[in-house]
PAZA-744182 format. One record per residue: residue in three letters; z, y, x of N, C-alpha, C in turn; residue number from 0. Coordinates in steps of 0.1 Angstrom, whole numbers. Layout:
<nodes>
> ALA	Z	Y	X	Z	Y	X	Z	Y	X	NUM $
...
</nodes>
This chain:
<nodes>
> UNK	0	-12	8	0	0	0	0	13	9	0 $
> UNK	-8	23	3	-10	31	13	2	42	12	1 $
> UNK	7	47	22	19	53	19	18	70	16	2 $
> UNK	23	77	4	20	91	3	29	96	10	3 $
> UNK	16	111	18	28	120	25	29	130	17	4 $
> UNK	43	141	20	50	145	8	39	157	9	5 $
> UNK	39	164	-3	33	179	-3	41	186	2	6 $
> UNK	39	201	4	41	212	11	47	220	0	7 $
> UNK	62	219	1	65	227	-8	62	241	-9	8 $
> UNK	67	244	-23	62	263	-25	68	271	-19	9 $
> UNK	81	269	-8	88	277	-5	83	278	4	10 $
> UNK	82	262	15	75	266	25	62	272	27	11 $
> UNK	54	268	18	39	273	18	44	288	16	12 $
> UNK	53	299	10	51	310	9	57	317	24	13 $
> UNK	64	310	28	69	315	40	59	312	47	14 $
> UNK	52	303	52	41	302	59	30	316	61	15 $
> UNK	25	313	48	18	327	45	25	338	47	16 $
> UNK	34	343	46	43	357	53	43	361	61	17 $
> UNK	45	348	70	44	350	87	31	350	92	18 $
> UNK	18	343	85	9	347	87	4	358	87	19 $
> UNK	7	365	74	4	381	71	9	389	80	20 $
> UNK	27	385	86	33	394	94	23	395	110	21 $
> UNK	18	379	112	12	380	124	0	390	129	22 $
> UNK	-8	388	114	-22	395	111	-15	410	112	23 $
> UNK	-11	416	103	-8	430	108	-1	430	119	24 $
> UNK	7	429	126	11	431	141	1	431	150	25 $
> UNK	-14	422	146	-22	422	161	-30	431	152	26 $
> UNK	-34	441	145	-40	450	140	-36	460	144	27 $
> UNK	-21	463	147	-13	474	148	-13	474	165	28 $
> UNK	-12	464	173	-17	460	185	-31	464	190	29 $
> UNK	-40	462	179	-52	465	186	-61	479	181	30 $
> UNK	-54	487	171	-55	498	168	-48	511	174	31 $
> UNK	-33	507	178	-24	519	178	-25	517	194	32 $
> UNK	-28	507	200	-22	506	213	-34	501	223	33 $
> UNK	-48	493	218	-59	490	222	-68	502	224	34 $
> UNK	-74	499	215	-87	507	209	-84	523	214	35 $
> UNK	-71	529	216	-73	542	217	-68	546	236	36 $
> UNK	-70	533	241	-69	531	257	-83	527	264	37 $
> UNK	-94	524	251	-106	515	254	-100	503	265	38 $
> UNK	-97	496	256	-86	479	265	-92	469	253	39 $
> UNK	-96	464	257	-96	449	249	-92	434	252	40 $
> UNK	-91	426	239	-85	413	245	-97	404	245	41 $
> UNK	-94	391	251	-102	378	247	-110	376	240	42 $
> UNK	-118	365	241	-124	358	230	-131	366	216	43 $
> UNK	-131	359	204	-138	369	194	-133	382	193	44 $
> UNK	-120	385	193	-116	393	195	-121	404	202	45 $
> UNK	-124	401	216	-129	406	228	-142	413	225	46 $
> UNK	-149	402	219	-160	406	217	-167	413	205	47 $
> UNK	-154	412	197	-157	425	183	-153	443	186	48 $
> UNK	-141	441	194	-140	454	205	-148	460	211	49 $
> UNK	-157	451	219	-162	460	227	-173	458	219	50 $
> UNK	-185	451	206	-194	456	198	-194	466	192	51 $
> UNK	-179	468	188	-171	484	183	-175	495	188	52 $
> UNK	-171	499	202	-173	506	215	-189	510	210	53 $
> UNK	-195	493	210	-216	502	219	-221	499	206	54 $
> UNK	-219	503	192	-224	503	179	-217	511	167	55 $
> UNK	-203	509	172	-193	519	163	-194	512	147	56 $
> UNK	-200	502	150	-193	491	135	-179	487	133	57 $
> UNK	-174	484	121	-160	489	125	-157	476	125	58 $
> UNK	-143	474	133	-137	461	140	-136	449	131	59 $
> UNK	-128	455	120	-125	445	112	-141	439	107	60 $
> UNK	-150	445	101	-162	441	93	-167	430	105	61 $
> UNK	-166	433	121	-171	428	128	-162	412	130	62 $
> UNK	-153	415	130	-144	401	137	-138	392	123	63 $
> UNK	-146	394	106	-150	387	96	-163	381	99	64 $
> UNK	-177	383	104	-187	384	100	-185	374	116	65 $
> UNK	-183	377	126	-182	366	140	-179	354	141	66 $
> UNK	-162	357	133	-158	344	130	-162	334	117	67 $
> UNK	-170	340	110	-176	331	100	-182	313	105	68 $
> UNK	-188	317	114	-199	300	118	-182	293	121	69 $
> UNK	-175	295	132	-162	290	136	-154	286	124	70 $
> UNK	-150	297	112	-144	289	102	-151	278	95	71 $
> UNK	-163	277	96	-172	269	90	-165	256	97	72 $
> UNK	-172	255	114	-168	245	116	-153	238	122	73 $
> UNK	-144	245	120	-130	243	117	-127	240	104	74 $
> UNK	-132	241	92	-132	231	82	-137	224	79	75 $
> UNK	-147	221	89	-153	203	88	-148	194	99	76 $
> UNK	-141	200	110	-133	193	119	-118	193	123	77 $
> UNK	-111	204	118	-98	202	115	-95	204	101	78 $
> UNK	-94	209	91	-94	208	80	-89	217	71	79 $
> UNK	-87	218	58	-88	228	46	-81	239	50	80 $
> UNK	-69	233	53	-55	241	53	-57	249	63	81 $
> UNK	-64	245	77	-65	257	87	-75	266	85	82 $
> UNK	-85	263	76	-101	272	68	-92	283	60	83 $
> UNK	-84	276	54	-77	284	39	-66	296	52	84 $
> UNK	-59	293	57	-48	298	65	-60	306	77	85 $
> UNK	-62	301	84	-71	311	88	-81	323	83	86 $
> UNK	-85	320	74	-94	329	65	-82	337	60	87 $
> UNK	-76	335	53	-63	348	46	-56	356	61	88 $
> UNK	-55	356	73	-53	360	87	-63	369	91	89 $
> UNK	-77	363	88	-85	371	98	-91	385	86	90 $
> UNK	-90	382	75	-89	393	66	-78	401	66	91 $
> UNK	-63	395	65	-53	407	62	-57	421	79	92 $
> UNK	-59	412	87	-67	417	97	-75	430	96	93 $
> UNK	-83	422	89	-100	432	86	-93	444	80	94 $
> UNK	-84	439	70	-83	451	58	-68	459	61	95 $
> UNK	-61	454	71	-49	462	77	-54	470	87	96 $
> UNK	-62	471	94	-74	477	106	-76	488	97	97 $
> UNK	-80	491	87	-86	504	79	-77	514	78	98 $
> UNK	-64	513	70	-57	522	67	-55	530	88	99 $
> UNK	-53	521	97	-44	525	107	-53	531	113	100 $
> UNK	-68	535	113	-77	541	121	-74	555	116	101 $
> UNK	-63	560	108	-59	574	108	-46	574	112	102 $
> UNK	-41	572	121	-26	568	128	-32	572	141	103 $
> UNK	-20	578	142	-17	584	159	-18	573	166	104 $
> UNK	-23	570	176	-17	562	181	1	561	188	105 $
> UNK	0	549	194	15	550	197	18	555	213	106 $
> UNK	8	551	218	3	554	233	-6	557	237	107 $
> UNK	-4	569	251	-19	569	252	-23	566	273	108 $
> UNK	-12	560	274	-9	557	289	-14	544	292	109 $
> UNK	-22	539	295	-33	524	297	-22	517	300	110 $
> UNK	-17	518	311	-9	510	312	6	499	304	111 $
> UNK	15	516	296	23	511	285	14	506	277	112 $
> UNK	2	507	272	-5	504	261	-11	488	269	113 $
> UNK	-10	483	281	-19	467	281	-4	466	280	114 $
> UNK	7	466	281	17	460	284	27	456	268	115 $
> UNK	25	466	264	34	469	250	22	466	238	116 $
> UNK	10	467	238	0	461	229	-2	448	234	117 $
> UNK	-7	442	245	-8	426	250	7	415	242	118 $
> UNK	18	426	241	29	418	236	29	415	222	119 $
> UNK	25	430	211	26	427	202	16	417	196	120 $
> UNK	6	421	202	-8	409	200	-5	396	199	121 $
> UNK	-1	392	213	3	376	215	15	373	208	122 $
> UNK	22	385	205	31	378	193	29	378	177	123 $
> UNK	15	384	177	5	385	163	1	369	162	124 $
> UNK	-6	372	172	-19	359	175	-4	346	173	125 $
> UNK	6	343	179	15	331	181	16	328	168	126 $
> UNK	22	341	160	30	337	146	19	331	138	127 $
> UNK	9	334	136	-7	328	131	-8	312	133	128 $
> UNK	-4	318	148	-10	296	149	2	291	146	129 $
> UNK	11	295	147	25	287	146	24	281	132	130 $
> UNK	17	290	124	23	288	108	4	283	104	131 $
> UNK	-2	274	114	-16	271	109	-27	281	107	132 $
> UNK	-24	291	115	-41	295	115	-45	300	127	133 $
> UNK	-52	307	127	-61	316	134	-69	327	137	134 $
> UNK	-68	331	148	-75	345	145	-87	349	156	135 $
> UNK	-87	336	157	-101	334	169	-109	322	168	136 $
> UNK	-121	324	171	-130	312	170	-130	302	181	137 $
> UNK	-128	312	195	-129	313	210	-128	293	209	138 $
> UNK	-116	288	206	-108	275	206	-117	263	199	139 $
> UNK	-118	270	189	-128	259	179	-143	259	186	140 $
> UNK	-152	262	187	-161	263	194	-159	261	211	141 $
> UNK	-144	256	216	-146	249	229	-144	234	226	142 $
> UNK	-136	230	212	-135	218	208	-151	215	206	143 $
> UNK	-159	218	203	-172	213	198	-179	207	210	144 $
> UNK	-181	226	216	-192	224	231	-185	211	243	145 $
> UNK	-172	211	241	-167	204	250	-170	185	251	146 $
> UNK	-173	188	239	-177	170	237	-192	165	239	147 $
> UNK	-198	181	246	-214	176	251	-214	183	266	148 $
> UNK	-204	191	272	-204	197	281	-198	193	291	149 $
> UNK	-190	187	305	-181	187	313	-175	194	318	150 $
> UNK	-165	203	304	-157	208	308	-144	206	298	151 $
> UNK	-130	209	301	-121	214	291	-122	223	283	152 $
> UNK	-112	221	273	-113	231	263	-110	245	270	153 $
> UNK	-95	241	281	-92	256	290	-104	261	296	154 $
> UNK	-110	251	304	-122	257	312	-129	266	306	155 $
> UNK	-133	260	293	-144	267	286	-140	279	282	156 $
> UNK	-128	280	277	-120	294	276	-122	300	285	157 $
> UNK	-117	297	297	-114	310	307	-128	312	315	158 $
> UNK	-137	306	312	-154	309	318	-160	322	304	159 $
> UNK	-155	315	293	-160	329	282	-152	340	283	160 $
> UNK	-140	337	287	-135	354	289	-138	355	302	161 $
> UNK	-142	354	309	-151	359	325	-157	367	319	162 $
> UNK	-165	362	313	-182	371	308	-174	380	299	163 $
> UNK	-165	378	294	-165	390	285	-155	402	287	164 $
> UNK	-152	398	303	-145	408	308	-156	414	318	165 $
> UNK	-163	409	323	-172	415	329	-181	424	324	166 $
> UNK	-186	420	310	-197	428	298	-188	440	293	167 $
> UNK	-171	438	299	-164	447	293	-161	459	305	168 $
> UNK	-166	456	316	-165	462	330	-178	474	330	169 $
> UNK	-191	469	329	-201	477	327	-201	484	314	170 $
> UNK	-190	477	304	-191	487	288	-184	499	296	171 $
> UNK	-171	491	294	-162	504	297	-154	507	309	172 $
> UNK	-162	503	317	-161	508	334	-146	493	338	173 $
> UNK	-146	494	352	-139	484	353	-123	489	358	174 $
> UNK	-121	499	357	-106	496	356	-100	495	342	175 $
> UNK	-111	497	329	-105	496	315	-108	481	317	176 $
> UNK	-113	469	323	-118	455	324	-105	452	331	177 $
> UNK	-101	456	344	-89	454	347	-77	454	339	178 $
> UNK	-72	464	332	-62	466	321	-66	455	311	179 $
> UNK	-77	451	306	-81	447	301	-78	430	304	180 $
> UNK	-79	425	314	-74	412	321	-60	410	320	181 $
> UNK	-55	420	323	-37	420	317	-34	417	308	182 $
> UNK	-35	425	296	-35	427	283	-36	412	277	183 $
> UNK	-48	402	285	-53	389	280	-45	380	284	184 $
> UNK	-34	380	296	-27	377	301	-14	377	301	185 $
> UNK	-10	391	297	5	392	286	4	386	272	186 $
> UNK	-8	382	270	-7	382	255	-8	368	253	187 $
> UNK	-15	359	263	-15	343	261	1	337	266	188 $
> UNK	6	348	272	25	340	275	28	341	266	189 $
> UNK	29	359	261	36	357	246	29	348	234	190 $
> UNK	19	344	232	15	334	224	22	320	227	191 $
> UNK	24	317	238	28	306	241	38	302	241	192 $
> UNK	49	315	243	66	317	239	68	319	225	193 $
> UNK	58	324	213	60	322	203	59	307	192	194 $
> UNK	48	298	204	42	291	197	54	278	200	195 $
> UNK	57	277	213	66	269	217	78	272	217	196 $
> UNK	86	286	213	100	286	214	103	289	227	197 $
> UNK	112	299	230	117	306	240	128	296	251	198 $
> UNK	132	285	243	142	272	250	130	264	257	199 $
> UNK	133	263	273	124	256	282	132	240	286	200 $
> UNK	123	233	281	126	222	281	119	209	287	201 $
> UNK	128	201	296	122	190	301	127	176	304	202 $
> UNK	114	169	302	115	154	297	114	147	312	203 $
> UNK	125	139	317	132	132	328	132	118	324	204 $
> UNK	128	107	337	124	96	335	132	93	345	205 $
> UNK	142	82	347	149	76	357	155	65	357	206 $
> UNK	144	56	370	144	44	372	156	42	379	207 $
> UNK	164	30	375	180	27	381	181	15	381	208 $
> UNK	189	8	391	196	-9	388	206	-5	377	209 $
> UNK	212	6	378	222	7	372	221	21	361	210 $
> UNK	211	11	348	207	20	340	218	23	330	211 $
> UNK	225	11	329	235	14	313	241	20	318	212 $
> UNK	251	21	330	263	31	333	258	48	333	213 $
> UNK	246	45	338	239	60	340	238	64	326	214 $
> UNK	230	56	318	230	61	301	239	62	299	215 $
> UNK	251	57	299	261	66	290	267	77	299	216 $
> UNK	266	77	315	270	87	314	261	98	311	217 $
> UNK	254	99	308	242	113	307	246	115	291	218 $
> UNK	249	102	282	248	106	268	267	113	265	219 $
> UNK	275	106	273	287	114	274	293	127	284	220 $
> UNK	283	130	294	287	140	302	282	153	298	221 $
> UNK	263	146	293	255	158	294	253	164	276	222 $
> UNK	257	153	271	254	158	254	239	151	250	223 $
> UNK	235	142	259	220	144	256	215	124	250	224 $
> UNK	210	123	243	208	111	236	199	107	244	225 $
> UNK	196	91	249	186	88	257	177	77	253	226 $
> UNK	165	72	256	154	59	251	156	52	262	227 $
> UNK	157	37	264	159	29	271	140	24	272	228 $
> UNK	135	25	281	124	21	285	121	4	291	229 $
> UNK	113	1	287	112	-13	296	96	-9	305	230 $
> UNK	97	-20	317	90	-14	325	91	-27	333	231 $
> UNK	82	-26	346	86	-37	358	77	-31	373	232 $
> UNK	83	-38	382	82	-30	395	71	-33	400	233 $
> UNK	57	-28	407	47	-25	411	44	-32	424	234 $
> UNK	59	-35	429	53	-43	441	58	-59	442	235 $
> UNK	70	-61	432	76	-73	431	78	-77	417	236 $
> UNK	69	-72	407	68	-72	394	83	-74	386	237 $
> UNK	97	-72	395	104	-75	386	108	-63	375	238 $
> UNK	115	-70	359	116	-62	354	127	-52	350	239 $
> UNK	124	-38	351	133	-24	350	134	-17	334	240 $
> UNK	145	-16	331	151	-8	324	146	8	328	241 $
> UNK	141	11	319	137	30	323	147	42	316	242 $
> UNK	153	51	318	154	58	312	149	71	309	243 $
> UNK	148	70	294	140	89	292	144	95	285	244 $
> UNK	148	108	288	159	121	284	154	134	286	245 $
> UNK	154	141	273	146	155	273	160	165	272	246 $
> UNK	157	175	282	169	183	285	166	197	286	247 $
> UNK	175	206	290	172	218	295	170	225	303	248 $
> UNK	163	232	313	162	240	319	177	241	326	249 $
> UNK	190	247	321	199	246	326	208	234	331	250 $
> UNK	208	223	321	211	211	321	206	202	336	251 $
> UNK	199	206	344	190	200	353	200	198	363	252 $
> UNK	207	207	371	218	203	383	226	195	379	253 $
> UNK	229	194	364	242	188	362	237	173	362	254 $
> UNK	224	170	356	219	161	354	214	151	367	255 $
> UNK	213	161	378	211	155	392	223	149	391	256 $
> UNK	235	155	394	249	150	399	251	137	393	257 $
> UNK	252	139	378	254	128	377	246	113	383	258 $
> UNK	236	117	381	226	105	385	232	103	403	259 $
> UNK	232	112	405	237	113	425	250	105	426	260 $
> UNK	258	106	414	272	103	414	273	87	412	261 $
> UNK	261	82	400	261	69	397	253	61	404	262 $
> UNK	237	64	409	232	56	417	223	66	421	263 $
> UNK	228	69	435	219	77	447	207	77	447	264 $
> UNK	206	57	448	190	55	451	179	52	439	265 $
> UNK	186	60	429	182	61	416	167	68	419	266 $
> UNK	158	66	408	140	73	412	140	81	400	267 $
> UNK	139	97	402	138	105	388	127	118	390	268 $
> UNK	124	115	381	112	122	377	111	135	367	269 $
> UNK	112	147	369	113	158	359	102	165	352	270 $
> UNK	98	169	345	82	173	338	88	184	326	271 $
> UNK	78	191	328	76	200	316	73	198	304	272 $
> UNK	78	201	294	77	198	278	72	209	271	273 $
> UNK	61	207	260	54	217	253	65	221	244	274 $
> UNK	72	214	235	79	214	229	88	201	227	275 $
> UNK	105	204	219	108	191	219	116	195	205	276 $
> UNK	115	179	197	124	183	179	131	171	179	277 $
> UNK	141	174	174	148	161	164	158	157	182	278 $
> UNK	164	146	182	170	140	192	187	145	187	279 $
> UNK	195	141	195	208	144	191	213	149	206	280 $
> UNK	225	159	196	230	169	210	243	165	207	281 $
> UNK	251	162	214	265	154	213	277	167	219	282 $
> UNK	285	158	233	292	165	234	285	177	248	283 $
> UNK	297	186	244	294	196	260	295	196	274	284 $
> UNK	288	195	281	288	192	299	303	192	300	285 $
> UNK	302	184	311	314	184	318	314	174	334	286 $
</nodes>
């Protein structure tokens, strides 16, 4: 029997959409109050609705609807309704929050505070968007496509299309507004990525031991941290090992050496970076 997954309740779905709207006006107010009146632009469609702006004077919003069209197309034939529907309500509140603010002072008019303090709000426009299912760029979807006939990543392909579009943005608008302009694309993909993943930096630790159980509980009673017991076997005498794997914090790391140093020295541990981590159990407090 096939198993139903639950619907999206209305609460959630309304909050969703809020923070999408909240996201969409923030990078409007980013790329109006704090972009556009520094001649600075960002990334991707984005990038390239900016500076069409600049050498035609069509206006942004009409432009970065009418760009991203083919892209939502094929984002709802390969990822699906919900990101067509959530994206499309983003890249409009966009289009149509862009209008009122083209009679607004700007907020700055120093290139500098303006790649620094607009790059922020952006990437924290652009985060809250994806975070809550959408989008406000095609740039992504169109590297998922080309990338399945091309040899490259989806990053690659990214960071080869904003080349050209910082460059096309160097002879637009001379190249120290291309330089500001590389910043801006660059504060604005951390803060995207601090919004998208959470400001807690977290990492997932593997450690091979003879003396796995003693080590597991101490990590589960010293460090607070719930652990998976791995099975595994050794590469050069095939016997077989107990693994341990435990997702921790950034701060949690020294303490986490000691112990392991305290129960088996010649223990083998391995530390890695985590995109994100949910669910697990947090017990008691270091000690």
């Amino acid at each position: 029997m096939k198993k139903q997954h639950k619907k999206e309740t209305r609460t959630h779905f309304l909050f969703r959409y809020f923070f999408i709207l909240v996201g969409a006006t923030m990078a409007a107010v980013a790329i109006e109050l704090f972009l556009v009146p520094n001649s600075i632009i960002d990334g991707g469609i984005i990038g390239i609705s900016l500076i069409l702006t600049f050498l035609t004077g069509i206006p942004f919003g009409l432009l970065i609807l009418l760009i991203n069209l083919p892209f939502l197309f094929f984002g709802y034939r390969y990822i699906g309704k919900n990101f067509f529907i959530s994206s499309s309500f983003a890249i409009v509140v966009l289009a149509l929050v862009e209008i009122p603010l083209k009679s607004v002072e700007p907020f700055v008019t120093d290139p500098l505070l303006a790649t620094v303090f607009g790059g922020l709000l952006l990437g924290a426009g652009v985060g809250l968007v994806i975070r809550n299912g959408g989008a406000l760029d095609g740039t992504e979807i169109l590297g998922i496509l080309l990338t399945k006939k091309i040899p490259f990543s989806v990053g690659e392909f990214v960071m080869f299309f904003n080349i050209f579009i910082f460059g096309w943005a160097g002879f637009v608008l001379g190249w120290e507004q291309a330089m500001y302009s590389i910043l801006t694309y660059y504060i604005a993909s951390k803060t995207i990525d601090a919004v998208i993943q959470g400001l807690e930096d977290t990492k997932a630790v593997i450690i091979v031991s003879d003396e796995y159980e003693e080590l597991g509980n101490a990590i589960t009673n010293r460090l607070g941290r719930s652990i998976t017991n791995l099975k595994g076997s050794g590469g050069y005498n095939n016997n077989a090992k107990d693994v341990i794997y435990v997702v921790i914090t950034r701060l949690e790391i020294s303490k986490l050496k000691q112990i392991v140093n305290e129960v088996d020295a010649k223990a083998f541990l391995t530390i890695m970076n985590t995109q994100e981590a949910h669910g697990g159990q947090f017990k008691s407090p270091i000690h």
